[in-house]
N, C-alpha and C positions, 0 to 999 in steps of 0.2 A: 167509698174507698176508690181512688183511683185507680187507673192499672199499672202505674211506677208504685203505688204502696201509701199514698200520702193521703190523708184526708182531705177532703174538699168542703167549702164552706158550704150552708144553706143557700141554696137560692132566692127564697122569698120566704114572707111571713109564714105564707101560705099551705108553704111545706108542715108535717107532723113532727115532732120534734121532742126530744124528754125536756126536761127542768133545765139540764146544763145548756140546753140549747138555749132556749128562754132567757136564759141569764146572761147567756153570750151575746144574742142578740140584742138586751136592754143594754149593757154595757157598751157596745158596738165595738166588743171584743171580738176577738177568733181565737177561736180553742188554739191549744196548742196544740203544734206536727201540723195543723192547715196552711193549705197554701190560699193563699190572697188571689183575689181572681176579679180582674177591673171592669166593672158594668157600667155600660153607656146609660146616659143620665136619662128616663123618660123622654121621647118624642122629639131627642137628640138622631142627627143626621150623624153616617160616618165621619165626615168630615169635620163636623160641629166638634166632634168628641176626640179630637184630632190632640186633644193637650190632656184629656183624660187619663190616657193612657199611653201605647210606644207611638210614636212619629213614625208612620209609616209611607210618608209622600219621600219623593229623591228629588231633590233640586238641581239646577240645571249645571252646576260641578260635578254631583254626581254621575250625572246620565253621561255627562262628558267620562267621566273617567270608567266607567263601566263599560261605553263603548272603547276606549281605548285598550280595554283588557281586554277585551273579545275581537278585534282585529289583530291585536299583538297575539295571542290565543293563536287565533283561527290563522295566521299564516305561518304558526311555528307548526302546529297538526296537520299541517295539508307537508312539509316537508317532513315531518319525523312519519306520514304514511307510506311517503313514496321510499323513502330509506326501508322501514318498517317491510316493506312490500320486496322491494331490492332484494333486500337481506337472503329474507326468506326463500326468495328464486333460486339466488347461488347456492345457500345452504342445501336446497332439494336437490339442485340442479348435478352439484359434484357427491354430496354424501349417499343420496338414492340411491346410486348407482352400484355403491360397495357393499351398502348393508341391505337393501332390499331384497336382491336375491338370497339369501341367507337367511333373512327374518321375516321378511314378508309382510306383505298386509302395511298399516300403520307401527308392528313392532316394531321397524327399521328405528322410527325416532329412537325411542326407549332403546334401545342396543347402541345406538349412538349415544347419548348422553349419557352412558355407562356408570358405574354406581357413584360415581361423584355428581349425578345430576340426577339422581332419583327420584328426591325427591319434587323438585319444580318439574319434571316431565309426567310425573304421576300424579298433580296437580293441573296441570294441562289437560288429562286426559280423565279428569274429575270431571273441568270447566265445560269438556267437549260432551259429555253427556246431560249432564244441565243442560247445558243449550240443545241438546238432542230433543229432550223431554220436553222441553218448555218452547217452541217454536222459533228459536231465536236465530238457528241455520237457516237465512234465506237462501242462499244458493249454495249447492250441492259442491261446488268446487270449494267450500269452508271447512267441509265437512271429514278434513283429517288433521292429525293432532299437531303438523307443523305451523297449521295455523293459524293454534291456540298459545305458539309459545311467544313472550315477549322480545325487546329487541336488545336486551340484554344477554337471555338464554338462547337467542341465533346467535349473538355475540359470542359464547362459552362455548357451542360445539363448533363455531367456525377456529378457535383459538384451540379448542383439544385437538382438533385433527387439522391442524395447521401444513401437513406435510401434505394432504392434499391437496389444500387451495392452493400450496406454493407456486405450482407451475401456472398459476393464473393470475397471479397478482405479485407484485416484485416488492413491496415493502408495505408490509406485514403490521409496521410500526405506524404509517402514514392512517392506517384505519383504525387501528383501536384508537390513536390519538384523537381521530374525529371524533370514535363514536364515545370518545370520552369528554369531551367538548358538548355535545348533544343529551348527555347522562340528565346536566342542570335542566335543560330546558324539556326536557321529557319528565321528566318530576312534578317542576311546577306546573306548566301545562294539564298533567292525568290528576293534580291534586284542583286544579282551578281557582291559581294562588296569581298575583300579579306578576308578569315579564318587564322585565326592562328593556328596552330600546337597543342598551346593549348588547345583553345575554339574546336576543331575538338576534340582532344584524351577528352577532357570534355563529350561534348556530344554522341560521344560513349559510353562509361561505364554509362552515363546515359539513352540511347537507349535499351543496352542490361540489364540493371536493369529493366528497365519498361517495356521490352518485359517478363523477367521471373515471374515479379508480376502481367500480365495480360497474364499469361498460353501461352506465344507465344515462349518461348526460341527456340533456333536453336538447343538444343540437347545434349548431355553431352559430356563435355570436352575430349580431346585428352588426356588420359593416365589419366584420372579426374584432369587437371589440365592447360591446354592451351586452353581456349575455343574458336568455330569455331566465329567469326565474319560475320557481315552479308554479306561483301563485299563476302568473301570466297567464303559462302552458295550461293550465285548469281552465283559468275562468276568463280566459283572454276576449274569447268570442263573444263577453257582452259587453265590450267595449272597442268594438272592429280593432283597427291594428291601432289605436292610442295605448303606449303604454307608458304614460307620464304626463303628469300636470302640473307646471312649476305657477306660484302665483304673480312671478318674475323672474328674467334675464338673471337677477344674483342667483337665485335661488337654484335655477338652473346651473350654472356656473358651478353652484357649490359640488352639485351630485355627477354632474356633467363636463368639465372643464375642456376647454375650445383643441385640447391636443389629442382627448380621446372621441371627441366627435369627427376633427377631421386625419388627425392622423393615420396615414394607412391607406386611405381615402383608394380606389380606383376611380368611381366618375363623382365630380361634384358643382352641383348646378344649383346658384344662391340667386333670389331677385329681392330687392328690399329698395330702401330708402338710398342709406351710404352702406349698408352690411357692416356694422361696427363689430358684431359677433366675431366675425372674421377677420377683419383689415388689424382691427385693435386688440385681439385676442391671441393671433397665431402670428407669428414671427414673418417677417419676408423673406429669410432666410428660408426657415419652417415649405415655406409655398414653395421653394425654388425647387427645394428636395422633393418636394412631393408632387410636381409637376414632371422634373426628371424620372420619378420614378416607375412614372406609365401612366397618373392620374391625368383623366380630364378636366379640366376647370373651364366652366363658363361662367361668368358672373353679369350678372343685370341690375346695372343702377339706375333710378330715377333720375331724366335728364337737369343737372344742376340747375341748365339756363332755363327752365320749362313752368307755367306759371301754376303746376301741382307743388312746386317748392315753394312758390310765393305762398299758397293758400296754409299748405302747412306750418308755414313759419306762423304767421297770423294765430293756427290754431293753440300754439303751443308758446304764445306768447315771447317769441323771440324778434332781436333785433334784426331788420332786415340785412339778409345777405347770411347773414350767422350760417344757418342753414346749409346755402346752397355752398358756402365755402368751405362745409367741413364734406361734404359729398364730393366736390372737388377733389380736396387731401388725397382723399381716398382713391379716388381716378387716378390719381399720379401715384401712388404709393403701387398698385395692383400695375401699373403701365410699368415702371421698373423691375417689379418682378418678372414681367413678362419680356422683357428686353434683354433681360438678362439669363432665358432659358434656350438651348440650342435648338429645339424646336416649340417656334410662339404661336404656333398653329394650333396647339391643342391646348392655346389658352387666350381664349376669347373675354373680351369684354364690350360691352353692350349698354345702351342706355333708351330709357323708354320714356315715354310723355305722356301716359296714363294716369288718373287720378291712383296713387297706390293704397293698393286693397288690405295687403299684406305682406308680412318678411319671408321667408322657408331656405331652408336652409339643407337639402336633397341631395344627402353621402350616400353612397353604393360602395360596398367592397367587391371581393370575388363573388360573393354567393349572396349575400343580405343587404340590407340598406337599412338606415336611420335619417327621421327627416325632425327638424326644428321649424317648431313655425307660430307666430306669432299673427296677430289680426291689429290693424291699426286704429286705439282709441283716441278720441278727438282730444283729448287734452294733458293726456301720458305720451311720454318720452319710450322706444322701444325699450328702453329698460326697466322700465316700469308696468310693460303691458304683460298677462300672462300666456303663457307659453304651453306650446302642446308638445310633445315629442312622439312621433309615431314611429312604427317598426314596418321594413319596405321590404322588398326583395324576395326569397323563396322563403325567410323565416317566418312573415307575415303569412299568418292564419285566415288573413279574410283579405287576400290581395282584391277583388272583386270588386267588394263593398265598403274596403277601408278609405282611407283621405289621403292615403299617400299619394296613390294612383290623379286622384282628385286633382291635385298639387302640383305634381307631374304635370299632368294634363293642361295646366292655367299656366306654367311656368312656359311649357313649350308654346303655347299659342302667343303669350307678350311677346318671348321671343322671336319668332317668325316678326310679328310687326314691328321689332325695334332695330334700332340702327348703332352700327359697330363705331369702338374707340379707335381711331388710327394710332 
């Protein structure tokens, strides 16, 4: 008898057995109420016996889509901890103060959740002795019942005593909304059920909504306009300040478009081929404004007449001159813009005779930077090559060791040796 209640079949001859067994066995019956149970064939390998019974290898669809649940997973949990985490802060941070002196100890929660939350706080403080008895409290700062409560029940006392948070937070509405947004993706997630792409980029943008209206943001945007995300902010420093891999120019484009990389812009310093990213992407109007508007621009193009252009055409299978005329375009398109700004000083244009290495494309705002950069393959088009995007300025985490700095560094040296567009 098993321990759900069922009978189990003999194992072998071998076994002792009454008459009905016997019978069962000649027949190559199973009693009834037995459960069937699939033995590997004699001197059979697990894998031999692989059609015996369940199919337990995952093919390479599998292991894709399995992986895909578990990064779509793992970066909705690392946002619902830091909410999670949040919450919890402000919940102590205003309600301790009222009912602690009064109740004392850990009571304060239970007195707050008052009898409409009885019982989930009396539940909490179940969970908190389990984990007391069974080791599961590693650090001592866990070790009170706010938290053991989830992020639904910080939700419910931050909503009973709404008259407190009031003077801290201005609409009320803005965060249940989020953390109603958040509900789905906290479910599937704690049940380990598949996320959508969707429901994931959803509950992001409402993560870091609710982190900025409960004073917890990650920081100001890269160039004030690519903000760092929380995965980044984690796990950013094993990947220096790379925070983006497009596997091309569109693809970038898609997530990235040429108004939010350079719009806003205070310094920005591009050395490439022709900079199509820019010339063809951003308006000359777009430049005029944004040069007016206190930005630096220096720009370095590969000298059209210089025989780094001839090699390249070659490489990339083009009719000669092709090339070197659309780098041209560009000189004149950029030389208008600059003609037409009241001071053309603070907008330099440059060209170089170097074999070219690479494109980079080095925005700085007030306080951050974002750089695009691209490495030149012999037989792809810069639209076609794949594309790095790094984070510069004071919001990069590993200003030191990252590539920005790197970039910088290579862009200012061609410069110094090339020579200006009149």
């Amino acid at each position: 008898m098993s321990s759900g209640g069922l009978e189990l079949p003999p194992g072998d001859g071998g076994h002792e057995g009454g008459p009905a067994d016997a019978a069962a066995g000649a027949s190559g019956g199973i009693p009834a109420g037995a459960v069937s149970l699939a033995r590997p064939e004699a001197g059979g390998t697990g894998k031999a016996q692989a059609g015996a019974g369940a199919e337990l290898d995952w093919g390479a669809d599998a292991w894709s889509e399995v992986r895909t649940r578990a990064q779509r997973a793992g970066r909705a949990y690392i946002w619902l901890n830091l909410i999670e985490q949040r919450l919890r802060s402000v919940v102590g941070a205003v309600l301790r103060p009222v009912y602690e002196p009064v109740h004392g100890g850990d009571d304060w929660v239970v007195a707050a959740a008052g009898p409409a939350g009885q019982e989930w706080v009396q539940r909490a403080v179940a969970v908190r002795e389990v984990s007391r008895r069974k080791g599961y409290l590693l650090d001592s700062a866990d070790d009170n019942v706010l938290s053991f409560l989830t992020l639904p029940q910080l939700r419910e006392l931050m909503v009973q005593h709404w008259p407190c948070f009031e003077p801290y937070f201005d609409d009320r509405r803005e965060i249940e909304q989020a953390l109603d947004e958040l509900e789905v993706t906290r479910n599937v997630v704690s049940r380990n059920r598949a996320l959508s792409r969707a429901v994931l980029e959803q509950a992001e943008r409402a993560s870091a909504r609710l982190l900025e209206v409960l004073g917890g943001g990650a920081g100001s945007p890269a160039a004030d306009r690519l903000p760092i995300d929380a995965v980044e902010d984690l796990v950013g420093d094993r990947y220096a300040d790379v925070i983006s891999v497009h596997p091309d120019r569109v693809r970038l484009q898609r997530q990235l478009p040429a108004e939010d990389l350079f719009g806003g812009a205070r310094r920005l310093d591009a050395i490439g081929i022709g900079l199509n990213l820019l010339v063809q992407n951003f308006s000359g109007r777009r430049l005029v404004r944004l040069a007016e508007a206190g930005c630096r621009v220096r720009l370095l193009f590969l000298n059209p007449a210089s025989s780094a252009v001839k090699r390249r055409e070659r490489e990339l299978g083009l009719r000669k001159g092709e090339l070197s005329r659309s780098v041209e375009m560009n000189i004149l398109h950029v030389r208008r813009v600059r003609a037409g700004l009241r001071d053309p000083s603070r907008f330099e244009i440059h060209v170089f005779d170097e074999t070219p290495r690479f494109t980079a494309y080095l925005v700085e705002g007030e306080s951050s930077g974002i750089a695009v950069v691209q490495s030149y393959l012999r037989r792809a088009r810069g639209m076609e090559a794949p594309v790095l995007v790094l984070r510069g300025g004071r919001a990069s985490r590993d200003a030191e060791h990252g590539l920005f700095p790197t970039y910088r560094e290579e862009f200012e040296s061609i410069w110094q040796d090339s020579r200006p567009v009149s």
